[in-house]
N, C-alpha and C positions, 0 to 999 in steps of 0.2 A: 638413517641415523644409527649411530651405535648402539650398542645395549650396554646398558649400567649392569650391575651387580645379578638384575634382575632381568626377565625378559619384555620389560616395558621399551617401546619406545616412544615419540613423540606424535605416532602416528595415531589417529582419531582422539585428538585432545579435543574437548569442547568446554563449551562455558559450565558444564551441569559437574565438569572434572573440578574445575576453579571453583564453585559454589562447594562442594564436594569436601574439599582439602584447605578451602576457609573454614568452614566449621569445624574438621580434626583440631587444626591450629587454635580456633577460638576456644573448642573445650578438651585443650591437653590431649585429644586420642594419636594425634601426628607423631611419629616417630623417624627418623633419616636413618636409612639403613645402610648397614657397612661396605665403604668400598672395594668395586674387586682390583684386586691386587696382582701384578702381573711385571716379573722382571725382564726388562729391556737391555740390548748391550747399549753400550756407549760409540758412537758415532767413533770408529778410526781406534775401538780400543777394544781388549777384550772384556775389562770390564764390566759388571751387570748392575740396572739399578733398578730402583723400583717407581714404577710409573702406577699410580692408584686414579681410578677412573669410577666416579659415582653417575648414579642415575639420572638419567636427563631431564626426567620430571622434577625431580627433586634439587637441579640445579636453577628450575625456574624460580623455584619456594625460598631457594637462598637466596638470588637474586635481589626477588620481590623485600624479603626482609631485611636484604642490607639495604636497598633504597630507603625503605622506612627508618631504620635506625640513623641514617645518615642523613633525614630530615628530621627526628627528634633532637 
């Protein structure tokens, strides 16, 4: 797996991670940290763009919350 912004990846995730990072979430401590930002050419052009790639832990959390919003 890649690395996000940070040097986390998705390796030794366990349940005690998800207990963990539900409590941040339940009392405000969670925070989403800034994407790393990294420009890419364009396929067939010289052009450059920006391709922003966030943390992979932290795309479970987004996930997880747009599920929930989108059964509220």
């Amino acid at each position: 797996m890649s690395k996000g912004v940070t040097n986390k990846t998705l390796n030794r995730i366990n349940l005690s991670w998800f207990k963990n990072i539900a409590q941040d979430i339940k009392t405000s401590k969670f925070k989403f940290s800034l994407p790393r930002r990294v420009m890419i050419s364009k396929p067939g052009k010289k052009e450059l763009r920006l391709l922003s790639m966030g943390n992979p832990r932290e795309k479970i959390i987004q996930k997880a919350l747009t599920i929930l919003m989108e059964a509220i």
